[in-house]
PDB file of N, CA, C, O and CB in Angstrom:
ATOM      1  N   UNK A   1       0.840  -1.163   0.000  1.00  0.00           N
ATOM      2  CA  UNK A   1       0.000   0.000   0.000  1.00  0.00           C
ATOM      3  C   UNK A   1       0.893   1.236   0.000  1.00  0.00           C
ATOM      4  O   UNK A   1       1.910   1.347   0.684  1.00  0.00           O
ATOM      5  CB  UNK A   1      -0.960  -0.008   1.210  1.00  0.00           C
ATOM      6  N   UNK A   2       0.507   1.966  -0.666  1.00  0.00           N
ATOM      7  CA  UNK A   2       1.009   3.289  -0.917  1.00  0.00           C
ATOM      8  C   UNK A   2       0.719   4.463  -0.041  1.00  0.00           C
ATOM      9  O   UNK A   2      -0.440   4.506   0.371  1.00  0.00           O
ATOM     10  CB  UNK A   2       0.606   3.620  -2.100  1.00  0.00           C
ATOM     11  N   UNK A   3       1.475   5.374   0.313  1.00  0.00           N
ATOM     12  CA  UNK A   3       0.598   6.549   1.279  1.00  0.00           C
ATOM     13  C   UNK A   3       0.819   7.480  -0.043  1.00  0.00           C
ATOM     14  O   UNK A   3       1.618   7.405  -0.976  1.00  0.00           O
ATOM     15  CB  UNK A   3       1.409   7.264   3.170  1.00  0.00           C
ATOM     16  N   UNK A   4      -0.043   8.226   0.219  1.00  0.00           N
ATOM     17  CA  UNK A   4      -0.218   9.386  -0.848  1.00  0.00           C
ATOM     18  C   UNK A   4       0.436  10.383  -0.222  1.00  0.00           C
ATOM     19  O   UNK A   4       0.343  10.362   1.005  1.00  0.00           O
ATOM     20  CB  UNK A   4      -1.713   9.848  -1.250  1.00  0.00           C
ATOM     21  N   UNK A   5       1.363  11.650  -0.926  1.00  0.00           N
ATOM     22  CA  UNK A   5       2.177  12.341  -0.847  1.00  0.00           C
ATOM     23  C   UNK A   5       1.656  13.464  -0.304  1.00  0.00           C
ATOM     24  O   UNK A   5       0.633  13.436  -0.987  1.00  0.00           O
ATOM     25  CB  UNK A   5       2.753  12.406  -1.838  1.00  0.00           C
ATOM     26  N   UNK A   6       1.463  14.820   0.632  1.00  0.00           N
ATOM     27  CA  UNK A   6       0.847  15.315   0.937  1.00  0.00           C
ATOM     28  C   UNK A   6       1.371  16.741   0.152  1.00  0.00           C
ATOM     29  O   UNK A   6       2.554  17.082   0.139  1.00  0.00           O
ATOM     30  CB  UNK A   6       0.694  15.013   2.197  1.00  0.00           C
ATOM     31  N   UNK A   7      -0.071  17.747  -0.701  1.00  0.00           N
ATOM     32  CA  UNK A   7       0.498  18.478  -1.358  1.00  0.00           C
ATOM     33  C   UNK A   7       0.452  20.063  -0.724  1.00  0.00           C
ATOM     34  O   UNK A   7      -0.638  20.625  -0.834  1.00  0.00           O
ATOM     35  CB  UNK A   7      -0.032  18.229  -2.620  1.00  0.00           C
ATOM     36  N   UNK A   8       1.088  20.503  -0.344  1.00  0.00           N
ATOM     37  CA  UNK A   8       1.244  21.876   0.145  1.00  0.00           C
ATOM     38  C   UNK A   8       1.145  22.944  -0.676  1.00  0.00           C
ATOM     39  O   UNK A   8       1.795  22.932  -1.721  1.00  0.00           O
ATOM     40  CB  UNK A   8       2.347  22.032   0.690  1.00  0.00           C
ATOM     41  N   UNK A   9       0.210  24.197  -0.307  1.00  0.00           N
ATOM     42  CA  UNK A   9      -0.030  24.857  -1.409  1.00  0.00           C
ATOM     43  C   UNK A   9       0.391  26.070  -0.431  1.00  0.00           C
ATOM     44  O   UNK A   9       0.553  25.941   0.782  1.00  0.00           O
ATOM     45  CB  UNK A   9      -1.549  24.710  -2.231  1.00  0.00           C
ATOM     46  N   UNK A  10       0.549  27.322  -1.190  1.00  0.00           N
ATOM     47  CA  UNK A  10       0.802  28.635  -0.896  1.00  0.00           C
ATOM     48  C   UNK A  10      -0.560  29.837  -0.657  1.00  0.00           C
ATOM     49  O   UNK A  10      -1.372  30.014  -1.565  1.00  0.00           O
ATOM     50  CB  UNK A  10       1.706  28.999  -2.077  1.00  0.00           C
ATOM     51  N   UNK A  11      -0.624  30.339   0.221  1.00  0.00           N
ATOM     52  CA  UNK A  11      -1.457  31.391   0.617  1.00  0.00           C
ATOM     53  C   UNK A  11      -2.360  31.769  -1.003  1.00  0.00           C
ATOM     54  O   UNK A  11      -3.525  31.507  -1.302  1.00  0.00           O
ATOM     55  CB  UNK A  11      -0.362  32.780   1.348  1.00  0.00           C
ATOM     56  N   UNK A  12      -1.466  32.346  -1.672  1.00  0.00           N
ATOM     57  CA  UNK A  12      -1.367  32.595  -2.794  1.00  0.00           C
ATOM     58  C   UNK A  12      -2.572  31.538  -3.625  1.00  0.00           C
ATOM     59  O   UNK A  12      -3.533  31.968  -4.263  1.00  0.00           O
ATOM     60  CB  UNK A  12       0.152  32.471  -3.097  1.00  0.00           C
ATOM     61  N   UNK A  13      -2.316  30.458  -3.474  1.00  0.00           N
ATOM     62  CA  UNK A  13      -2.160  29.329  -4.685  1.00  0.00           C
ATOM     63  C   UNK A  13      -3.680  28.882  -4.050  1.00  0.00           C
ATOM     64  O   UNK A  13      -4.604  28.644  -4.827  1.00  0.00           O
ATOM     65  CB  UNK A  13      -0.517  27.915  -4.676  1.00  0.00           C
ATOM     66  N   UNK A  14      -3.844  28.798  -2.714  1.00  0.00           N
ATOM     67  CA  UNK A  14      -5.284  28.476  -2.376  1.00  0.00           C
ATOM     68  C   UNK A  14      -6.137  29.487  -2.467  1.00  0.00           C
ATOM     69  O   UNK A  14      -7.054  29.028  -3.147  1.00  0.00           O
ATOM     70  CB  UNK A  14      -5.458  27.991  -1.126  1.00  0.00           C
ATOM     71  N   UNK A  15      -6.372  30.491  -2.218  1.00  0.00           N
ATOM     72  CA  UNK A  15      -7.164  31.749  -2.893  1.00  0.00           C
ATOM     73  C   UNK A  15      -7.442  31.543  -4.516  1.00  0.00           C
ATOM     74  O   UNK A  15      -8.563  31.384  -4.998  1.00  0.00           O
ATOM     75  CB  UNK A  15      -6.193  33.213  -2.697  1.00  0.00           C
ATOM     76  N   UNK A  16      -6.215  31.578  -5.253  1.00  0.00           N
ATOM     77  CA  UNK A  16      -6.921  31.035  -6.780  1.00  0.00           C
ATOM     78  C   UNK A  16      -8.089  29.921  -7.120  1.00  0.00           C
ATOM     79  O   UNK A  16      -9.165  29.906  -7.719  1.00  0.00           O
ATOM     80  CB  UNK A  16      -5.808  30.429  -7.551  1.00  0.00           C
ATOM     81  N   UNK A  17      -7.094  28.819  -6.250  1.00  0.00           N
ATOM     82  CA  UNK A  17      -8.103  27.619  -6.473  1.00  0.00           C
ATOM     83  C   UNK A  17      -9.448  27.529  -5.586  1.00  0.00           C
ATOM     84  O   UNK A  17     -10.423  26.869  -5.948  1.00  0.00           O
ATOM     85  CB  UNK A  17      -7.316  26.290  -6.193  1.00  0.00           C
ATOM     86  N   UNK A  18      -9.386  28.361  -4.226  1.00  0.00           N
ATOM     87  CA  UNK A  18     -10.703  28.653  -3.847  1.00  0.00           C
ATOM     88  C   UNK A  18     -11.963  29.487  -4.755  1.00  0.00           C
ATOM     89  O   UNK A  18     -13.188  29.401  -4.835  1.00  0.00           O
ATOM     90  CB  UNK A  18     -10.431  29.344  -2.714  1.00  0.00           C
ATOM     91  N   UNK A  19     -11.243  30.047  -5.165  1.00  0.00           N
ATOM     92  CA  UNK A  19     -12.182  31.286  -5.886  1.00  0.00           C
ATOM     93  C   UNK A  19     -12.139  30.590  -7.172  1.00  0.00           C
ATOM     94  O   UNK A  19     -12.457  31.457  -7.987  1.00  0.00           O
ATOM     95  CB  UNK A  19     -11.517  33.087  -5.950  1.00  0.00           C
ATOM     96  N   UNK A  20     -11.899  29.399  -7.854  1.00  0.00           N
ATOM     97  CA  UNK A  20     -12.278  29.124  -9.075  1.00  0.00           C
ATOM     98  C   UNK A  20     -13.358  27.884  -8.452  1.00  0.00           C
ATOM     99  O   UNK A  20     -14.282  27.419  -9.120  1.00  0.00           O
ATOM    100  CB  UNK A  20     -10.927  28.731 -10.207  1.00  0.00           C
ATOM    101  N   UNK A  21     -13.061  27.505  -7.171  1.00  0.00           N
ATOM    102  CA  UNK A  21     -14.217  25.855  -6.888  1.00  0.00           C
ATOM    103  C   UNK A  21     -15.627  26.230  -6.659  1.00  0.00           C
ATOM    104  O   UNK A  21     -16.284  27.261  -6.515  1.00  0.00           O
ATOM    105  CB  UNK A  21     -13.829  24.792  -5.241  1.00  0.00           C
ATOM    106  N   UNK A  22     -15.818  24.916  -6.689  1.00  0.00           N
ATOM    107  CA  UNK A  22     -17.480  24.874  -6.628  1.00  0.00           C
ATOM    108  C   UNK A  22     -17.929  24.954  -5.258  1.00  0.00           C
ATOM    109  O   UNK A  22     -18.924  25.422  -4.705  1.00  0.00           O
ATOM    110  CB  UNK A  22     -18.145  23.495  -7.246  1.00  0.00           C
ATOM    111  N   UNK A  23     -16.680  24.235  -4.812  1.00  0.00           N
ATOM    112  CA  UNK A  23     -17.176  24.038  -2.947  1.00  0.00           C
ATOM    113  C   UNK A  23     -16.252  24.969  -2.404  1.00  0.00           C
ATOM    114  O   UNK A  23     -15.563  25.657  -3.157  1.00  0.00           O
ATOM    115  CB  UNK A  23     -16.883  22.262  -2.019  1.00  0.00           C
ATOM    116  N   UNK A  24     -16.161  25.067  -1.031  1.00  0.00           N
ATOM    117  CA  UNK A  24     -15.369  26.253  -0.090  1.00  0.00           C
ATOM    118  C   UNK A  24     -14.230  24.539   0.591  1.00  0.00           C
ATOM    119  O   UNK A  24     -14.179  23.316   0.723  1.00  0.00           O
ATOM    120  CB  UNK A  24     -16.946  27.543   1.654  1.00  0.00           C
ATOM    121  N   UNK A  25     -13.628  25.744   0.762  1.00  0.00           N
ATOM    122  CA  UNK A  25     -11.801  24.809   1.204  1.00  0.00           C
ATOM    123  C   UNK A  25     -11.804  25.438   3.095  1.00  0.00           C
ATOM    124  O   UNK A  25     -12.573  26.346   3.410  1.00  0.00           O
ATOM    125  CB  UNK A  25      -9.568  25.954  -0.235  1.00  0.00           C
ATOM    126  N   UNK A  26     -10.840  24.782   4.161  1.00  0.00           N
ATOM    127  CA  UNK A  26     -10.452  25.548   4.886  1.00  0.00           C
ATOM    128  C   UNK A  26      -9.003  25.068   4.710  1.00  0.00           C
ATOM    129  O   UNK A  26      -8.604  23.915   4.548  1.00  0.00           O
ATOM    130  CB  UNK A  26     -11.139  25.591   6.147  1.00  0.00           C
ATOM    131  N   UNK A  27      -8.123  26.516   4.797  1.00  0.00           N
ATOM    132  CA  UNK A  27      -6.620  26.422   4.504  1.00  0.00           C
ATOM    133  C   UNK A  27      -6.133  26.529   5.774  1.00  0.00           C
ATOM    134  O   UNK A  27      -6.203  27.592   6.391  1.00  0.00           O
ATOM    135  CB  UNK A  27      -5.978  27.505   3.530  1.00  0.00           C
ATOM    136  N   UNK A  28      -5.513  25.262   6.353  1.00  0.00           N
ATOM    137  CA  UNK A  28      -4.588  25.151   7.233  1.00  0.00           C
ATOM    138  C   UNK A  28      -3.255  24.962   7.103  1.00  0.00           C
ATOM    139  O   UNK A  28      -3.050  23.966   6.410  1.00  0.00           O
ATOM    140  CB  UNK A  28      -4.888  24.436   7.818  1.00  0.00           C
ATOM    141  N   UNK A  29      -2.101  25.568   7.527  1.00  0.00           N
ATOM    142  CA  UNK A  29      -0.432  25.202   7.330  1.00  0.00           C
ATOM    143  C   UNK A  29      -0.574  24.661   5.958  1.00  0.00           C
ATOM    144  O   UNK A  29      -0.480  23.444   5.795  1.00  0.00           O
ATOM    145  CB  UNK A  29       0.362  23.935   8.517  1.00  0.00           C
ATOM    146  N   UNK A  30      -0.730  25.225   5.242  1.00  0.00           N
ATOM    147  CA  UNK A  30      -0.533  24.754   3.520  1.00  0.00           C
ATOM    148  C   UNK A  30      -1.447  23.484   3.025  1.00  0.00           C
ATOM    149  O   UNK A  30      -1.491  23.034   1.880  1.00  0.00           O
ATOM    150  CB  UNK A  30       1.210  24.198   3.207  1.00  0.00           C
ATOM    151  N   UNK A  31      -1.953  23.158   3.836  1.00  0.00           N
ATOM    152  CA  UNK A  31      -3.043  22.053   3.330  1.00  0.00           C
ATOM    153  C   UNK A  31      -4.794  22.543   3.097  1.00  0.00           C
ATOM    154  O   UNK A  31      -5.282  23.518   3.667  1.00  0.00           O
ATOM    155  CB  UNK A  31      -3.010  20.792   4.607  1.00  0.00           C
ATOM    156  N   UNK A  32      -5.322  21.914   2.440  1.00  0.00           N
ATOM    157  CA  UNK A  32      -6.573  22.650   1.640  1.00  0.00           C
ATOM    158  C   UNK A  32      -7.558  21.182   2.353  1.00  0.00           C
ATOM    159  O   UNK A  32      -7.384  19.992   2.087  1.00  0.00           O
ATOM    160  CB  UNK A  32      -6.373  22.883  -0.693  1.00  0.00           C
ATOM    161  N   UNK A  33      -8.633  21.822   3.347  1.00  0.00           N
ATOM    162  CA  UNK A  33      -9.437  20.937   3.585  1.00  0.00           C
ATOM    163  C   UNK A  33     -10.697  21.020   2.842  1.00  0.00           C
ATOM    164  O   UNK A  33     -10.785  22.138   2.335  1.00  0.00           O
ATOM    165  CB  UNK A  33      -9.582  20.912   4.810  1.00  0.00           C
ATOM    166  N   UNK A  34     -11.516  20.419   2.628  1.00  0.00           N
ATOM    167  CA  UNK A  34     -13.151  20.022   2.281  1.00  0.00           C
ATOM    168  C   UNK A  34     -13.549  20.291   3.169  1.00  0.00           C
ATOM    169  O   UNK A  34     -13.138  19.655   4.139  1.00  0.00           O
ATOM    170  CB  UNK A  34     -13.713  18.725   1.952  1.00  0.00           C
ATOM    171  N   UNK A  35     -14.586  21.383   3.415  1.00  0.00           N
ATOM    172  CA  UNK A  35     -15.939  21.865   4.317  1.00  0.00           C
ATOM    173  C   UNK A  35     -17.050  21.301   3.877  1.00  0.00           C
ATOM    174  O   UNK A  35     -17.417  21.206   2.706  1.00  0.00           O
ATOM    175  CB  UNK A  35     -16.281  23.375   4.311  1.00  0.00           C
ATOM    176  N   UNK A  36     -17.765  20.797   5.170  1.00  0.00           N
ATOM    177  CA  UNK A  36     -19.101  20.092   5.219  1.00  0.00           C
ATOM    178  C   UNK A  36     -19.809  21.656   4.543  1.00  0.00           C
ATOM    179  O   UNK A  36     -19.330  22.784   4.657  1.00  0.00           O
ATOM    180  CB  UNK A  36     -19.711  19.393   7.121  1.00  0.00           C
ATOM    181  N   UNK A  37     -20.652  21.384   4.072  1.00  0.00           N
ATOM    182  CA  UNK A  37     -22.064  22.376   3.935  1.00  0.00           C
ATOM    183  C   UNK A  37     -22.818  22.199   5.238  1.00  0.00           C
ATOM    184  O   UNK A  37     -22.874  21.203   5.960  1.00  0.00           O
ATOM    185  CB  UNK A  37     -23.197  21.904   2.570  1.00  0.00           C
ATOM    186  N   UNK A  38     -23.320  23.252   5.361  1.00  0.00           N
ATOM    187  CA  UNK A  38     -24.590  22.971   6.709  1.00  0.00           C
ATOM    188  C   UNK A  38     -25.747  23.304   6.212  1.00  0.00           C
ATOM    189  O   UNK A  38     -25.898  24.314   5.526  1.00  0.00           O
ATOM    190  CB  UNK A  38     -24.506  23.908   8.180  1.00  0.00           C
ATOM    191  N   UNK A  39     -27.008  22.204   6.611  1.00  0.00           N
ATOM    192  CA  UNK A  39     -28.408  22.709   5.803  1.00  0.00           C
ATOM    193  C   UNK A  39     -29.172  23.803   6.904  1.00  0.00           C
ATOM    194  O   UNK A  39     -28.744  24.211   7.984  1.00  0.00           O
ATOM    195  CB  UNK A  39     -29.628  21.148   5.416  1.00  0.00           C
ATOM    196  N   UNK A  40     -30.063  24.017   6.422  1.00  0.00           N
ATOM    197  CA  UNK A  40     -30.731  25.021   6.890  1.00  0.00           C
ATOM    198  C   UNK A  40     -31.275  24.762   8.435  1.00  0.00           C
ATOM    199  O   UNK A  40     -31.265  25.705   9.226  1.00  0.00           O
ATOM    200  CB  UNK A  40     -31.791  25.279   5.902  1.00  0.00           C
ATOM    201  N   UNK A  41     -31.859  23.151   8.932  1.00  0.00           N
ATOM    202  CA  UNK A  41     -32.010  22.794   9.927  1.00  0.00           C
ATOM    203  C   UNK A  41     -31.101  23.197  11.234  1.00  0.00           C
ATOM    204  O   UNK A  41     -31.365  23.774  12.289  1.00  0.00           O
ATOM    205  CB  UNK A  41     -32.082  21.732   9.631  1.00  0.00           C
ATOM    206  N   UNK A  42     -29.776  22.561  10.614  1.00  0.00           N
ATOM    207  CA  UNK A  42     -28.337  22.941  11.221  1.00  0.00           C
ATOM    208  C   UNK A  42     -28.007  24.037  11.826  1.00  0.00           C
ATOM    209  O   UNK A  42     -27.617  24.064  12.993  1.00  0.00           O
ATOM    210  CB  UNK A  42     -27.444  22.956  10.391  1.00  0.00           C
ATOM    211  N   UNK A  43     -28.165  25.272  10.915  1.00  0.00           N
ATOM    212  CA  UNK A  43     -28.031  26.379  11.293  1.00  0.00           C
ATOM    213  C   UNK A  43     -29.365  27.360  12.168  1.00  0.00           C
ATOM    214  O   UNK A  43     -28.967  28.269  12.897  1.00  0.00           O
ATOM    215  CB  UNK A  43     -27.582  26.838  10.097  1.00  0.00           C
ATOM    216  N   UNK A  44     -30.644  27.162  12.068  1.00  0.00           N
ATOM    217  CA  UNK A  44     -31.540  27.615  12.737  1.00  0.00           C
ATOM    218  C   UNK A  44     -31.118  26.731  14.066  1.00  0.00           C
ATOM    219  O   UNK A  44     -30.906  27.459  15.036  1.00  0.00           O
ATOM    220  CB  UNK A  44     -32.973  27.493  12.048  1.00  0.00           C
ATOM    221  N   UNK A  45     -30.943  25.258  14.337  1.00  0.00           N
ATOM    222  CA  UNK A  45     -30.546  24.503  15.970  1.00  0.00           C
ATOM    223  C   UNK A  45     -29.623  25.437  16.427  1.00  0.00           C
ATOM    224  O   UNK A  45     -29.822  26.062  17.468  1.00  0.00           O
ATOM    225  CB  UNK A  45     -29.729  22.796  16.028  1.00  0.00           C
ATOM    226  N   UNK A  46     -28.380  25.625  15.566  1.00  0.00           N
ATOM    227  CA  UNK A  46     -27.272  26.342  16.082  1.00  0.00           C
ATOM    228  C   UNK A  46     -27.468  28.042  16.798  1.00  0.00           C
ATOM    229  O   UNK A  46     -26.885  28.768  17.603  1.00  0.00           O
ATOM    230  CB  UNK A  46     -26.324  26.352  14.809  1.00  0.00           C
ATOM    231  N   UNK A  47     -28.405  28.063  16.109  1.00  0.00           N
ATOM    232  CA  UNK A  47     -28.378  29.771  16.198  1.00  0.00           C
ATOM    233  C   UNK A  47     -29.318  29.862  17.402  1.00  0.00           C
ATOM    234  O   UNK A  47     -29.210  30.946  17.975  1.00  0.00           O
ATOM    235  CB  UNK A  47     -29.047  30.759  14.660  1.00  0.00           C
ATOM    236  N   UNK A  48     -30.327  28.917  18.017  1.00  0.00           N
ATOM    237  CA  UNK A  48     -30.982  28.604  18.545  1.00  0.00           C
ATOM    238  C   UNK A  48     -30.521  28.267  20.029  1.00  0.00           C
ATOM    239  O   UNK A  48     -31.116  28.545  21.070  1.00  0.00           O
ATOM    240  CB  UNK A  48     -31.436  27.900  17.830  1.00  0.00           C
ATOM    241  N   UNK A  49     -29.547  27.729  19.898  1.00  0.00           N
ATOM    242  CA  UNK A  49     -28.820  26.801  21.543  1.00  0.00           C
ATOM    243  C   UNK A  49     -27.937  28.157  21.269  1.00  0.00           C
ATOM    244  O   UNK A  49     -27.655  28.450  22.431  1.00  0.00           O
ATOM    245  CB  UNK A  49     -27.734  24.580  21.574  1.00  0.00           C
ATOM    246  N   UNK A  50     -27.373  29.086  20.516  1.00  0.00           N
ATOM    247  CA  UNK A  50     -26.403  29.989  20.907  1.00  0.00           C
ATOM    248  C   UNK A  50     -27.376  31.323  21.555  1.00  0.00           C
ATOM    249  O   UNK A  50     -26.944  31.957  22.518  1.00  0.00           O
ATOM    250  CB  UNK A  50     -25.362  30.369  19.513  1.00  0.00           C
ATOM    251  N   UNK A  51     -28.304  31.561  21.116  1.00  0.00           N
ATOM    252  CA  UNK A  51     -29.042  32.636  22.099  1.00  0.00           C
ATOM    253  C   UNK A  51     -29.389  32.074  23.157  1.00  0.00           C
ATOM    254  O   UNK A  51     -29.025  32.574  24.221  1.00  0.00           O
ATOM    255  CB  UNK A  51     -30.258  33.295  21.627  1.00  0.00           C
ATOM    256  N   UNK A  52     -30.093  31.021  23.149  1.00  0.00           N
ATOM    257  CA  UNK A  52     -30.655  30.259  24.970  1.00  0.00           C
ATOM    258  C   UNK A  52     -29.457  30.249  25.741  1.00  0.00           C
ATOM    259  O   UNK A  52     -29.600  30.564  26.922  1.00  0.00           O
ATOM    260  CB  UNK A  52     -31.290  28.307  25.054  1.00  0.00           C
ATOM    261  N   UNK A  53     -28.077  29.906  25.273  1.00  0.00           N
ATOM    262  CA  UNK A  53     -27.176  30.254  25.892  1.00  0.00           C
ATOM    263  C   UNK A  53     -26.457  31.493  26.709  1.00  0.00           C
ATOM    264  O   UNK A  53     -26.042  31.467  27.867  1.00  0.00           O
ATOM    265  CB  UNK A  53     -26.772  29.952  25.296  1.00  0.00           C
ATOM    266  N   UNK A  54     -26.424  32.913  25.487  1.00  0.00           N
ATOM    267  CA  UNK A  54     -26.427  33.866  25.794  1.00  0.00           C
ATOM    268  C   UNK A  54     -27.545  34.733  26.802  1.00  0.00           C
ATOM    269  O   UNK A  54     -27.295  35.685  27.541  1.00  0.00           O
ATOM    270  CB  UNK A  54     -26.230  34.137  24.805  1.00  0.00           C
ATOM    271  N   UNK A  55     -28.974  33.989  26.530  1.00  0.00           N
ATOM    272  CA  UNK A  55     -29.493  34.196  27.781  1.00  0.00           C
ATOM    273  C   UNK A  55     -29.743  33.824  29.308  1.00  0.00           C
ATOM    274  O   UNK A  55     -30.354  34.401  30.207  1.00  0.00           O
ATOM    275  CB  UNK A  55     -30.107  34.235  27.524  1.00  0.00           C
ATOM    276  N   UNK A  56     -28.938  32.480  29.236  1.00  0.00           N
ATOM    277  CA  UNK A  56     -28.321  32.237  30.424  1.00  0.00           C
ATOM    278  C   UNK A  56     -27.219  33.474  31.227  1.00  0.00           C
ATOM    279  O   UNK A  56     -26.859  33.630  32.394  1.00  0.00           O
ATOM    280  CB  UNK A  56     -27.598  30.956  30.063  1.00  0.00           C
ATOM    281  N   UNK A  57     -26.993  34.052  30.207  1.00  0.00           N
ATOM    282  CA  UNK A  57     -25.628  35.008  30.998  1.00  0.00           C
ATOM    283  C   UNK A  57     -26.059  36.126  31.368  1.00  0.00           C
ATOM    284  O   UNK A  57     -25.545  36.815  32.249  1.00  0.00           O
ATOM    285  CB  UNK A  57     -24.311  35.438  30.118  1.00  0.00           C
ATOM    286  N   UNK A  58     -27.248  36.456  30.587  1.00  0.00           N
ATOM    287  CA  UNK A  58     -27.353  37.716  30.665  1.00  0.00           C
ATOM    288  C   UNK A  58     -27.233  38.815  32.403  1.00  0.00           C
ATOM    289  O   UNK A  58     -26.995  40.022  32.351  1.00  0.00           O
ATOM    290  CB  UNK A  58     -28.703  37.726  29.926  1.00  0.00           C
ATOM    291  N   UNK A  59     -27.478  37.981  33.906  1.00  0.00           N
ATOM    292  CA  UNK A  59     -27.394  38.812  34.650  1.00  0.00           C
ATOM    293  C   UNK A  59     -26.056  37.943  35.342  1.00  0.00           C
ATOM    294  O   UNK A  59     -26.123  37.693  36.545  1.00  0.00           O
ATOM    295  CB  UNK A  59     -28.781  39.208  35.389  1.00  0.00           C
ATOM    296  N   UNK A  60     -25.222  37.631  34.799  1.00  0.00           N
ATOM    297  CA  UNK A  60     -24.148  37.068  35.211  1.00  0.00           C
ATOM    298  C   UNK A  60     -22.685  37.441  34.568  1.00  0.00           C
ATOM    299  O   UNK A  60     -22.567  37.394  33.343  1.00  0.00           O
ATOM    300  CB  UNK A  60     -24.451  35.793  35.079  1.00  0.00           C
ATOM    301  N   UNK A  61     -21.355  37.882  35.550  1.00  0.00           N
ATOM    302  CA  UNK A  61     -20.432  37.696  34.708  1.00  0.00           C
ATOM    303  C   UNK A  61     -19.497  36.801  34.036  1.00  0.00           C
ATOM    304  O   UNK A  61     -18.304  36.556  34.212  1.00  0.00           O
ATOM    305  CB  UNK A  61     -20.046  38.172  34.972  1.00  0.00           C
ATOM    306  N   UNK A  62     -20.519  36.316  33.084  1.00  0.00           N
ATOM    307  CA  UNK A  62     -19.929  35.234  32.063  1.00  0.00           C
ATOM    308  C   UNK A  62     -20.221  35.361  30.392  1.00  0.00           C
ATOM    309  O   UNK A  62     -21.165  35.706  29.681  1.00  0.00           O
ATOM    310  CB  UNK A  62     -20.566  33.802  32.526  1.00  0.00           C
ATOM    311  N   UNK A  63     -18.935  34.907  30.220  1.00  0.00           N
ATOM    312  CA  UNK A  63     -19.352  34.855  28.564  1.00  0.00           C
ATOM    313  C   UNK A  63     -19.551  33.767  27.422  1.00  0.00           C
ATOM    314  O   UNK A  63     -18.736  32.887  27.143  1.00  0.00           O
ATOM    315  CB  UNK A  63     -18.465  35.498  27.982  1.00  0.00           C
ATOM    316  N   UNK A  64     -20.202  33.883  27.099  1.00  0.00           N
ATOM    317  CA  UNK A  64     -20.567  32.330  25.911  1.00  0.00           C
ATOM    318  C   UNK A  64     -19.840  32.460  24.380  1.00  0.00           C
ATOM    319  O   UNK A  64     -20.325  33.156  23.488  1.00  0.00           O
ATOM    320  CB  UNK A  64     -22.642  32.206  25.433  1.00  0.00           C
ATOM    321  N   UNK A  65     -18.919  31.875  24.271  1.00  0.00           N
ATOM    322  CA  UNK A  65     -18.657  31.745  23.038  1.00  0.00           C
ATOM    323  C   UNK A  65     -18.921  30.416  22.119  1.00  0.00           C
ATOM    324  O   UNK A  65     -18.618  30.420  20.926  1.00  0.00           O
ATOM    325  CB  UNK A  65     -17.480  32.059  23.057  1.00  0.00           C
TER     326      UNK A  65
END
């Protein structure tokens, strides 16, 4: 079995190829990952548990990130 070679790209070089793809990349230390999509469900839960959260704090000094 073979390991596949790992290809390192430049600041530079992932911006081109981001901005020509179909899908979105995340660029870490020169490597180009595949991002999940999130559907619409996903993001209304999310946005959802992040305010019930933030209103937990509200008379407290704490912060929710």
């Amino acid at each position: 079995m073979s390991i596949a070679e790992k290809r390192y790209v430049s600041p530079e070089e992932y911006l081109t190829i981001e901005r020509a793809s179909e899908i979105r990349h995340e660029y870490y230390r020169g490597e180009m990952f595949a991002m999940s999509g999130a559907s619409r469900a996903h993001n209304v839960i999310a946005g959802n548990i992040g305010r019930r959260l933030l209103e937990q704090f509200d008379d407290r000094d704490c912060e929710a990130y």
